[in-house]
C-alpha positions as CSV (number, residue, x, y, z in Angstrom):
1,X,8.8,-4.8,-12.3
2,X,11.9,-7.1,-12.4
3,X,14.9,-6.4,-9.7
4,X,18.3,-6.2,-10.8
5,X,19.0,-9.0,-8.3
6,X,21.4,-11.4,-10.7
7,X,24.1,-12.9,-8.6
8,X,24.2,-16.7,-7.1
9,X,26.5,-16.0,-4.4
10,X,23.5,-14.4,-2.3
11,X,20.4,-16.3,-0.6
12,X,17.1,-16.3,-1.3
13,X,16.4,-14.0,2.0
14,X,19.2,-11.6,0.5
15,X,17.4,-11.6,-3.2
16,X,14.2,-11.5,-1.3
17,X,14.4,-8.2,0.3
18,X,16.6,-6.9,-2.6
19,X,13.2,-7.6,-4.7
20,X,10.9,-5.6,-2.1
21,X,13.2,-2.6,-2.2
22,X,13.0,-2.7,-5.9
23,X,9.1,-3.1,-5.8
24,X,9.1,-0.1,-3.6
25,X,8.1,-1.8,-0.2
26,X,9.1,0.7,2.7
27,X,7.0,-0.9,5.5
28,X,6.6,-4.2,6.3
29,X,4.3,-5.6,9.5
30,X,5.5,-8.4,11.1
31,X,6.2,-11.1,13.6
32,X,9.5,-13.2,13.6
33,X,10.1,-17.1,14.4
34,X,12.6,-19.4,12.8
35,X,11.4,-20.0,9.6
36,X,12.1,-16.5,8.5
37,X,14.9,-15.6,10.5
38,X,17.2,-15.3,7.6
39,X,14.7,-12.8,5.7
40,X,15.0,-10.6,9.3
41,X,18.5,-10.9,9.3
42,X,18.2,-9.3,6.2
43,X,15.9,-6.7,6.8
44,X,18.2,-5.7,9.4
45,X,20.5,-4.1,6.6
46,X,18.5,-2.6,4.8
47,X,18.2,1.2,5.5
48,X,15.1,1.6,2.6
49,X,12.3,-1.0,4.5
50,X,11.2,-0.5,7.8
51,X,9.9,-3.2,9.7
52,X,6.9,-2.6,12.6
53,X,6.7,-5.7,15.1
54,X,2.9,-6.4,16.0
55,X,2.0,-8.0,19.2
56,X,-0.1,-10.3,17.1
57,X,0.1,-11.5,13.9
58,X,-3.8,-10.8,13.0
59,X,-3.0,-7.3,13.8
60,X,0.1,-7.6,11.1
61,X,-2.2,-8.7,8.4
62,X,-4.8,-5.6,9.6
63,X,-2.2,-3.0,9.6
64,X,-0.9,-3.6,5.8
65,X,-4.8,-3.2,5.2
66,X,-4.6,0.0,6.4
67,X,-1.8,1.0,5.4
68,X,-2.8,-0.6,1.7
69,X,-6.2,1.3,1.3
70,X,-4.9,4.6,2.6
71,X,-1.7,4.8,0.4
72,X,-2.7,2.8,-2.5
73,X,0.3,0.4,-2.9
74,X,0.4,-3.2,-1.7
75,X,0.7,-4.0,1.9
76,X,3.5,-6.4,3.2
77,X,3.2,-9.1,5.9
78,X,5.8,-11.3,6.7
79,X,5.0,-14.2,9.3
80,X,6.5,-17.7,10.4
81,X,5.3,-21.0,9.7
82,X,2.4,-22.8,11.9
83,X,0.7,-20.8,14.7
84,X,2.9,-17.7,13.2
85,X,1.0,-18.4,9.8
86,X,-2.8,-19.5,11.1
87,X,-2.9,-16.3,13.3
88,X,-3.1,-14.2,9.9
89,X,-6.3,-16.2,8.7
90,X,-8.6,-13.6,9.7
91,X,-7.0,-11.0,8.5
92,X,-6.0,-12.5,4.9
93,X,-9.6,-13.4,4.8
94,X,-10.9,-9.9,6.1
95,X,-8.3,-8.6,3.1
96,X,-10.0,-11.1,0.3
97,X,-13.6,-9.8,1.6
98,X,-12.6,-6.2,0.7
99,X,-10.6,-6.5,-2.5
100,X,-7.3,-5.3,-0.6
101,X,-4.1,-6.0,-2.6
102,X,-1.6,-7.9,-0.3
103,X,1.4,-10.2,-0.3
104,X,1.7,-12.5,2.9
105,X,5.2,-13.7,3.3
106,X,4.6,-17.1,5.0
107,X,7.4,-18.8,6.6
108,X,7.3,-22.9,6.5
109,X,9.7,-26.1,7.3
110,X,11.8,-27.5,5.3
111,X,10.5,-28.4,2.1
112,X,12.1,-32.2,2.9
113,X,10.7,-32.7,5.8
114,X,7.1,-31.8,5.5
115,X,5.3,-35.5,5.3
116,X,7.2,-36.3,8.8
117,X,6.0,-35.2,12.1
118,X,7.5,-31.7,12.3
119,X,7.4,-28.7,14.9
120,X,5.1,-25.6,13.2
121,X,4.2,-28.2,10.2
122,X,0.8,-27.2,8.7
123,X,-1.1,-27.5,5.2
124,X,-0.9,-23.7,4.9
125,X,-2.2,-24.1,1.0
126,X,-5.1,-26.1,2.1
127,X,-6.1,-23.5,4.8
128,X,-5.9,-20.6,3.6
129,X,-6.2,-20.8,-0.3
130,X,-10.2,-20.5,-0.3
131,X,-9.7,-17.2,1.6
132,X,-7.2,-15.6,-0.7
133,X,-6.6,-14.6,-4.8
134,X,-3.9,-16.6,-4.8
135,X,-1.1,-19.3,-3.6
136,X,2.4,-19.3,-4.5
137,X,5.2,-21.3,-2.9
138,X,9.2,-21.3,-3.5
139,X,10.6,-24.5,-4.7
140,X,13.6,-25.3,-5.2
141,X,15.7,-23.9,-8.4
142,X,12.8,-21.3,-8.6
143,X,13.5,-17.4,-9.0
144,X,12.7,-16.2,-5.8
145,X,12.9,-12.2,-7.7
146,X,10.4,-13.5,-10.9
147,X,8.0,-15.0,-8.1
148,X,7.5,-12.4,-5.6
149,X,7.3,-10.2,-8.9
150,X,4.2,-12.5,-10.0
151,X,2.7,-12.0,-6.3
152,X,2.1,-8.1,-6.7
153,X,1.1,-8.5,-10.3
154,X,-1.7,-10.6,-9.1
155,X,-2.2,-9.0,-5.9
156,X,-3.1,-5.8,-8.0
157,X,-4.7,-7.4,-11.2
158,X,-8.7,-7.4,-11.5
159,X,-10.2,-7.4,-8.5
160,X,-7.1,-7.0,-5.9
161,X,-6.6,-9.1,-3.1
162,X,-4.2,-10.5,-1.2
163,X,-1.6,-13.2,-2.6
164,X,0.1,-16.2,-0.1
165,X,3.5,-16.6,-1.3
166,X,5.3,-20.0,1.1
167,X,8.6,-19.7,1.8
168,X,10.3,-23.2,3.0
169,X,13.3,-22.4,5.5
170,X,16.0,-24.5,3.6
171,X,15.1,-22.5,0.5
172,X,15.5,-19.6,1.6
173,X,18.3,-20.1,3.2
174,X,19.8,-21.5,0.2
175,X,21.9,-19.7,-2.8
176,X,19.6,-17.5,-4.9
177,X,19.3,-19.3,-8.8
178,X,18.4,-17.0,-11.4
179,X,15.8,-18.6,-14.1
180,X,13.4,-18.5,-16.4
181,X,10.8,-20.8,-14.9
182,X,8.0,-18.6,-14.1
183,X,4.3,-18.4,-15.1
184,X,2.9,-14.5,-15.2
185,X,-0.2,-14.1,-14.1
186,X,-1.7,-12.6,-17.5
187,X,-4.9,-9.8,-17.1
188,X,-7.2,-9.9,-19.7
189,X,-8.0,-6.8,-20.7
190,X,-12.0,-6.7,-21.3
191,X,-13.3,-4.4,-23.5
192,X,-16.9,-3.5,-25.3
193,X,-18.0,-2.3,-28.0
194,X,-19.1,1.6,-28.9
195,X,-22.8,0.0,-29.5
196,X,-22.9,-0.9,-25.7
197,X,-22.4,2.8,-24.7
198,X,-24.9,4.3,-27.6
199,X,-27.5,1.9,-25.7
200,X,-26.4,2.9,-22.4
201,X,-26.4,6.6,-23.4
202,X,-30.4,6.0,-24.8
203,X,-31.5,4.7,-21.5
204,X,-30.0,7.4,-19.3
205,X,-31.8,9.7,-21.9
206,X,-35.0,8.0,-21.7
207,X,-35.0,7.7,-18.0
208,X,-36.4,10.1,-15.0
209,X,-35.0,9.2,-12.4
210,X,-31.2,8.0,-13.0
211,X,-29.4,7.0,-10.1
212,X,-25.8,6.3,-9.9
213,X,-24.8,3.5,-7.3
214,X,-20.7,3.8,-6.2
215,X,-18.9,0.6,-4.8
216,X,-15.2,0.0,-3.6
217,X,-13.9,-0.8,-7.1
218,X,-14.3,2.9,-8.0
219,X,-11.5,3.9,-5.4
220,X,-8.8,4.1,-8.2
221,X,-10.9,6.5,-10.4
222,X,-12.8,9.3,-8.0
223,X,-11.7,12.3,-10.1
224,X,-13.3,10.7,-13.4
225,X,-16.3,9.7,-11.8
226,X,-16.3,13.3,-10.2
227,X,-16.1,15.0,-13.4
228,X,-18.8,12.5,-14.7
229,X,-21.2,13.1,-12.7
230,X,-20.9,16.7,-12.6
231,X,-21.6,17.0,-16.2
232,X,-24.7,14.4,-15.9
233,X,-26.2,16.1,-13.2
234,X,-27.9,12.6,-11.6
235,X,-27.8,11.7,-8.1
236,X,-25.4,9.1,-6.4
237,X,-25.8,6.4,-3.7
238,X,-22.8,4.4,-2.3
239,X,-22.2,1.3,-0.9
240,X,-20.3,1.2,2.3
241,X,-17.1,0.5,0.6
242,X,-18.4,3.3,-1.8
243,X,-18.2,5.9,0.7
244,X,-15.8,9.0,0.1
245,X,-15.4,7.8,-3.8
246,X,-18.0,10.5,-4.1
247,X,-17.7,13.9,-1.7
248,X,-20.5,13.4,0.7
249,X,-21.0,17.0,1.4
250,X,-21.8,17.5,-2.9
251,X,-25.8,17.9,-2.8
252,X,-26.1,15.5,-5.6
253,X,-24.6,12.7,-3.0
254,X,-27.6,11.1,-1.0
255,X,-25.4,8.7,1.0
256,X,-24.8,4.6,1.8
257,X,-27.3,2.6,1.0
258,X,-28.7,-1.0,2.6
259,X,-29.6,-1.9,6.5
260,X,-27.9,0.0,8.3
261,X,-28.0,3.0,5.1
262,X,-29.5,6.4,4.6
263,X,-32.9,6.6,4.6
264,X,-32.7,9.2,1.8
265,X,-30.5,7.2,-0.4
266,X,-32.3,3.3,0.6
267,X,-35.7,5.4,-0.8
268,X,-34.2,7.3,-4.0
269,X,-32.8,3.7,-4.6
270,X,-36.4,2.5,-4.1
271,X,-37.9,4.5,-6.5
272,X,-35.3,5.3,-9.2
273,X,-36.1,4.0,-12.4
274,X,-32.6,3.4,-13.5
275,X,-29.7,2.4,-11.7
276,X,-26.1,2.6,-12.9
277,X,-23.9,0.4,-10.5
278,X,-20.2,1.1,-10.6
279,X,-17.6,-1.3,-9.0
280,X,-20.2,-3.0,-6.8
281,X,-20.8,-6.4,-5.4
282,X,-24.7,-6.4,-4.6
283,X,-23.9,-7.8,-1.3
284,X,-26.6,-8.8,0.9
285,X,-26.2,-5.6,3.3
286,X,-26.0,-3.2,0.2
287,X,-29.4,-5.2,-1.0
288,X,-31.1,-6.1,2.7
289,X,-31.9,-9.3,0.9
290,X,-34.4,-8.9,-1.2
291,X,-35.2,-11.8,-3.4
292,X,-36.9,-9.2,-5.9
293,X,-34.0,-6.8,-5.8
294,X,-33.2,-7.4,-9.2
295,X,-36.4,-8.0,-10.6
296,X,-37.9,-4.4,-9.8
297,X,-35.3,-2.4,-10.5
298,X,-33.8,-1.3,-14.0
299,X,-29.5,-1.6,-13.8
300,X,-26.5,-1.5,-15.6
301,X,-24.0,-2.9,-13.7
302,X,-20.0,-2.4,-14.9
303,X,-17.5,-4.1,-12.8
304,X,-14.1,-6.3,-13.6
305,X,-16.1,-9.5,-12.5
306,X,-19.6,-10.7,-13.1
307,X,-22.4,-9.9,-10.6
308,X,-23.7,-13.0,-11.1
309,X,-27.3,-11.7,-11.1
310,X,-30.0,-11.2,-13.3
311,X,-29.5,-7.6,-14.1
312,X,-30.9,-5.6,-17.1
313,X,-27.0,-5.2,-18.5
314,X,-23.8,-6.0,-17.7
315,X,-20.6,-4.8,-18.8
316,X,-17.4,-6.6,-17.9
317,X,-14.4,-4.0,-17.5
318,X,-12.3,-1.6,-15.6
319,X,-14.6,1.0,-14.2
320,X,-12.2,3.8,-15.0
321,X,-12.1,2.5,-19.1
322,X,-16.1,2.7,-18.9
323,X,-16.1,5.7,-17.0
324,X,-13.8,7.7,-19.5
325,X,-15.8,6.5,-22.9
326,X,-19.4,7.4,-21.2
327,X,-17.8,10.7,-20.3
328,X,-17.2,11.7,-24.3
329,X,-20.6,12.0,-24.6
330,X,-23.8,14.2,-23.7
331,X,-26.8,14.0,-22.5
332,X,-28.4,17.2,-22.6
333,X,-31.3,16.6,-20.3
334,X,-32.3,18.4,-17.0
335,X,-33.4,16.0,-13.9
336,X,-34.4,19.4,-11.9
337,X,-37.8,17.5,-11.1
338,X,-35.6,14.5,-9.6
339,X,-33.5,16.6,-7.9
340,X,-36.2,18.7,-6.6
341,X,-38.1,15.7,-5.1
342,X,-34.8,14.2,-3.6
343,X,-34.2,17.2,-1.5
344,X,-37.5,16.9,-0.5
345,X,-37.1,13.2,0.8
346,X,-34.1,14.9,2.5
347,X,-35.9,17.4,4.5
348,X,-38.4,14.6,5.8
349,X,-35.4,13.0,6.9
350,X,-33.4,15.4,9.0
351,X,-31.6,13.8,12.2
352,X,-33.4,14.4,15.1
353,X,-31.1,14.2,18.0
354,X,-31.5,11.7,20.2
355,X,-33.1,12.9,23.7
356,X,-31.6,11.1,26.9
357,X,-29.9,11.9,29.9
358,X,-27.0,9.4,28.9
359,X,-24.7,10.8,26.5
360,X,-25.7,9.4,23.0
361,X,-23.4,7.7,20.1
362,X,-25.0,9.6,17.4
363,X,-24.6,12.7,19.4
364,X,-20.8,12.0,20.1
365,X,-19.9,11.2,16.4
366,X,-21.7,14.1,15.4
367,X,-19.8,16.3,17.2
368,X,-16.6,14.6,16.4
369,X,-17.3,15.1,12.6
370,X,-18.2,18.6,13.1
371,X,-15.2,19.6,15.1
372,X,-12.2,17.6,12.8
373,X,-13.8,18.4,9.2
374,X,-11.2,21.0,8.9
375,X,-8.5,18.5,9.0
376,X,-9.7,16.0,6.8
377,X,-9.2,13.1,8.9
378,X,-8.8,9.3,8.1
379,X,-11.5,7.4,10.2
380,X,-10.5,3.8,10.4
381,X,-13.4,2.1,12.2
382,X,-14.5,-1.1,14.4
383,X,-17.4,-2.9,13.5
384,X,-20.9,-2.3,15.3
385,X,-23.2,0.1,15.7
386,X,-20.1,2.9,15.8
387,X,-19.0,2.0,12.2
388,X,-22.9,2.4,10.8
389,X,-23.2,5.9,12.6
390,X,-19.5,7.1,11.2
391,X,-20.9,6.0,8.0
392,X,-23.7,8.0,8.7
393,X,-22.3,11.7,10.0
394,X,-18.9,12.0,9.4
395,X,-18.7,13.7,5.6
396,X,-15.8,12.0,3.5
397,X,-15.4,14.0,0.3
398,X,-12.2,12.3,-1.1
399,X,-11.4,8.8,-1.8
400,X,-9.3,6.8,1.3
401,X,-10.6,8.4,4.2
402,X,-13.0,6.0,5.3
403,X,-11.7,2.2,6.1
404,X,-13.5,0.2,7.4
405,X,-14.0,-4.0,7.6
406,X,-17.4,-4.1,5.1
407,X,-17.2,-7.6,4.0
408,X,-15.9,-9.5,7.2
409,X,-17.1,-7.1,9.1
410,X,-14.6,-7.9,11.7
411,X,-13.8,-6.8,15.1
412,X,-10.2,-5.7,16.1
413,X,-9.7,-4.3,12.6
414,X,-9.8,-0.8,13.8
415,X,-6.7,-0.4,15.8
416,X,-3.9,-1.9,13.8
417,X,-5.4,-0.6,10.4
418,X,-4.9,2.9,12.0
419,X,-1.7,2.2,12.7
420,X,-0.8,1.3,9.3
421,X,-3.0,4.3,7.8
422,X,-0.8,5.9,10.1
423,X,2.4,4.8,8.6
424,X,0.8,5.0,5.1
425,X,-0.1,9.2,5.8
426,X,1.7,10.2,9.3
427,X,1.1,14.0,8.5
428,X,-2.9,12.8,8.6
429,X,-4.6,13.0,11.6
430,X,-6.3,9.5,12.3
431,X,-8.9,8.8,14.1
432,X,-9.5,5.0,15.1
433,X,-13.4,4.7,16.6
434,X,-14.1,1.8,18.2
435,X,-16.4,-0.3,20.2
436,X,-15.2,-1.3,23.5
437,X,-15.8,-5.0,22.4
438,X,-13.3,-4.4,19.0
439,X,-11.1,-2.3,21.1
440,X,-10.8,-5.3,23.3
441,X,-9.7,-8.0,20.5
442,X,-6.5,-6.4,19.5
443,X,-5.6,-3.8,22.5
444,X,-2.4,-5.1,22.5
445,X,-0.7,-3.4,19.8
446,X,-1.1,0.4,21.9
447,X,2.5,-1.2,22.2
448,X,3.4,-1.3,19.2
449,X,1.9,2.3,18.9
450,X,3.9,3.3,22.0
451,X,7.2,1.7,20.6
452,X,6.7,3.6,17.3
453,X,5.2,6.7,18.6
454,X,2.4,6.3,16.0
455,X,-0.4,9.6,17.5
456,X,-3.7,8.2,16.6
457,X,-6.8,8.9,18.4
458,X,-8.8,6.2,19.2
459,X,-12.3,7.0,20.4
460,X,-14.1,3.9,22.7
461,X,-17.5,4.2,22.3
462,X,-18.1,2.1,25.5
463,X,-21.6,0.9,26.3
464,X,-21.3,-2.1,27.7
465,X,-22.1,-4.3,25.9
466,X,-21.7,-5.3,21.9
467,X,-24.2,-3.0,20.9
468,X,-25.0,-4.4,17.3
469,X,-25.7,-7.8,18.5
470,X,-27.5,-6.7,21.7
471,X,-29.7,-4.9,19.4
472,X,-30.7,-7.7,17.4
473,X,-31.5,-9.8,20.3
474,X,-33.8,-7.0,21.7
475,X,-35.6,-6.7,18.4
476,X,-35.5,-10.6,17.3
477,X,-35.1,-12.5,20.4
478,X,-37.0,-10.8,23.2
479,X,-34.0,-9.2,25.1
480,X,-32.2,-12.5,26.0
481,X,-29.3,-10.5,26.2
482,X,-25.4,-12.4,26.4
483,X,-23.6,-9.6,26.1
484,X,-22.7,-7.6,28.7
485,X,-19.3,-6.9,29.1
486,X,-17.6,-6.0,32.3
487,X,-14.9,-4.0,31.2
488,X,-11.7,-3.1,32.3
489,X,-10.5,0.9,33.2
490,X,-9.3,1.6,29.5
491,X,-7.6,5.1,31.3
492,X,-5.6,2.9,33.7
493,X,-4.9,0.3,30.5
494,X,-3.4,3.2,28.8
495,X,-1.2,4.2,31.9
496,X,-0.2,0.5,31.9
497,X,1.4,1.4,28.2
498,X,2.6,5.0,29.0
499,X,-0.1,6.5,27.1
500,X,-2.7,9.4,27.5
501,X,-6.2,8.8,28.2
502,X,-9.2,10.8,28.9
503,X,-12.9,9.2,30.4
504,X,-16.0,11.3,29.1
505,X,-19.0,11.3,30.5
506,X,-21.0,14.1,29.3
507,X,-20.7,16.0,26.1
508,X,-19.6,19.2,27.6
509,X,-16.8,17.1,28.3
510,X,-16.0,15.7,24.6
511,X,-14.5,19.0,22.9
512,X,-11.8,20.1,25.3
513,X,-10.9,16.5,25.3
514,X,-10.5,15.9,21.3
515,X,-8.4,19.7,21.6
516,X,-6.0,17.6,24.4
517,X,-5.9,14.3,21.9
518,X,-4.9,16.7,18.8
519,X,-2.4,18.7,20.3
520,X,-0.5,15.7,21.5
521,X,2.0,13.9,19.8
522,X,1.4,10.6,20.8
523,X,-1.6,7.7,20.9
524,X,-4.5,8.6,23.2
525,X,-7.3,6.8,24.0
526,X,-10.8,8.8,24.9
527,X,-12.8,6.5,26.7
528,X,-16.6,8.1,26.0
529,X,-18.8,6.4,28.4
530,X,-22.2,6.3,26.5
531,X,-25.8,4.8,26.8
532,X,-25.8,1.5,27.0
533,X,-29.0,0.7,25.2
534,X,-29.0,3.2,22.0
535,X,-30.4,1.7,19.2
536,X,-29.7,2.6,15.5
């Protein structure tokens, strides 16, 4: 989309947020300093964009993740140059890992005076262009409104990520100039031919056990795949990025697959004898690092990139253009037998609750899932054992319920991504789960959520310790534990920001306490004091 922005007697800050409007930006997290004071002067009139100030400029890039894989549209971030800028490198990386489309507004010095010795001067290219889709900077005479433009084409072109776009102070501050001078980013549109589906079609014919495997890039098309499956009748498995794509409470859906997966769906995935990958990235996690992954099992893999592996076929395209010609035709065959033997793998598998006189994880998120099904909550999740057991027991059965940091993996995600989720959906109820480790790494923004009076729930699962890594070094390195945490009082944290907290201890407690968090119109914390060495 071009903006109607056309004169030259406004700046490129003016033209800027003109453009943003006009691309339909309503929120934008962010953290001022000099560089970009001229953009929040003009953000300042503009009744259409709301602007949320982090504590932390990490959190900024984490919250238009959330607020980006809830609603479906691009998040905005808009930073200052130097410290401003390298505080977002996580995040932008954490954004590029998932495939989340973002456009970081990145404040720098003047264009002139970057070889000198300047306050906030940094290569911000150099830095951050191996962890992002894409690079753009304003020079001078450029069209500030073509550019920015370009940045959310690419941003949501192929496999989506998030675009750098450098905005020198003195050009910004300068007169806006209209021009031509503008290279669009140009997606190829990949195609294949009918043949490829006829062969396609034969296998799934010839084959008895078909298996389906779901990754992220089938967010955009869960009703199609939906439909699809229905009529095929053949089981699915997901990735973790996969999860909700799929409802998990269809019987057909055997759940996430790799290290910390199912054990249903790691065995149907195991013994399948064809395997029909859908916007996946065979990640190391989704494949526990088998070097013979590929050799022993039979897959058709159809995703916008290359898997880069040796699979049996591979078809380069939009999932939701394969998914539509595979659904014109039929297969007429019954995998009852299949089926039959899944659900038995499924009964052999049943959770067994964990007995201990210290309140359990699996126990609490169990209970958790059971008791807010009915309103369909977005989980946004940590990383650690917490965010392997959500995986595992809460039941997502549409699309953008479930965010979580799956290629990162990192800690502090949780809390600012429910914030923007938040924004993204506020009639939604979100719940943030967290390890008391995560919690710890971006605590600061319960002021922003305080400020904003954004009501999510965030549940502390707080052992201790950082339980994923504790459990490795039990298993691998013969309990030479480093760490233990000695925490703080998370309730009296919470008073500190005028917020409502609740400790449990015991899981008579837990209920009456979610009922309390619900019915109140604000953020609160539940501090659920569990055991400290679960294992999962």
């Amino acid at each position: 989309m071009i903006s109607s922005v056309k004169s030259k007697h406004i700046s490129n800050s003016s033209a800027l947020v003109s453009t943003l409007q006009d691309l339909g930006v309503d929120s934008v997290f962010g953290y001022p300093g000099a560089a970009v004071l001229s953009v929040y002067n003009e953000l300042a009139d503009n009744d259409f964009i709301q602007h949320y100030l982090v504590r932390h400029e990490q959190a900024a890039v984490h919250a238009a993740e959330g607020y980006a894989r809830v609603s479906g549209k691009t998040g905005v971030v808009l930073v200052t140059s130097g410290p401003g800028f390298t505080n977002t490198v996580t995040g932008i990386a954490n954004a590029f890992a998932d495939s989340t489309p973002l456009v970081i507004l990145v404040g720098d010095v003047a264009e002139n005076y970057t070889n000198d010795k300047i306050f906030q001067n940094i290569d911000i290219e150099s830095i951050v262009k191996p962890c992002c889709k894409k690079v753009l900077k304003l020079k001078k005479g450029d069209d500030i409104n073509k550019i920015l433009n370009q940045a959310f084409q690419i941003a949501n072109s192929d496999v989506k990520g998030p675009v750098v776009f450098i905005l020198p102070r003195n050009i910004l501050e300068a007169n806006f100039e209209n021009s031509d001078s503008v290279n669009y980013f140009n997606q190829e549109k990949v195609n294949f031919d009918k043949s490829d589906i006829d062969k396609i079609v034969e296998e799934i014919k010839m084959a008895n056990k078909p298996l389906f495997l779901l990754g992220g890039g089938c967010i955009d098309y869960a009703v199609e795949i939906e439909k699809l499956i229905s009529k095929f009748q053949i089981p699915v498995i997901s990735t973790l990025m996969g999860i909700g794509i799929y409802p998990s409470e269809n019987n057909l859906y055997l759940g996430m697959i790799g290290l910390n997966g199912n054990e249903v769906a790691n065995r149907a995935l195991n013994e399948c004898d064809l395997l029909i990958s859908l916007g996946t990235a065979f990640s190391d996690r989704s494949t526990c690092k088998k070097k013979n992954f590929f050799e022993n099992l039979k897959i058709i893999n159809v995703n916008i990139v290359s898997s880069k592996q040796n699979v049996y076929m591979e078809l380069i395209s939009d999932v939701g253009f394969f998914v539509s010609k595979l659904s014109e035709y039929e297969i007429n065959k019954s995998y009852n037998r299949w089926l039959l033997e899944l659900d038995l793998y499924k009964s052999d598998c049943s959770f067994e609750e964990n007995i201990s006189a210290k309140l359990s994880s699996s126990l609490v998120l169990k209970t958790i899932s059971e008791y807010t099904k009915y309103y369909e909550p977005i989980v946004v999740t940590d990383v650690g054992q917490h965010q392997m057991l959500t995986a595992q027991f809460f039941n997502f059965n549409k699309p953008r319920k479930f965010i979580t940091s799956g290629g990162l993996g990192t800690m502090g995600f949780g809390l600012p991504a429910a914030m923007g989720a938040n924004i993204a959906k506020p009639d939604n109820l979100i719940l943030n789960i967290t390890g008391d480790g995560s919690f710890q790494m971006n605590l600061q923004e319960l002021a922003t959520c305080r400020e904003h009076n954004i009501p999510i729930k965030i549940i502390i699962m707080n052992n201790g310790y950082l339980g994923m890594v504790r459990q490795l070094q039990e298993k691998i390195y013969n309990k030479c534990y480093q760490v233990e945490m000695t925490n703080p009082d998370f309730v009296k944290i919470a008073e500190a920001y005028d917020l409502m907290a609740i400790r449990i201890r015991s899981i008579e407690e837990l209920i009456p306490a979610l009922e309390k968090a619900i019915n109140h119109n604000g953020t609160v914390i539940l501090d659920v004091i569990i055991d400290s060495y679960e294992n999962i």
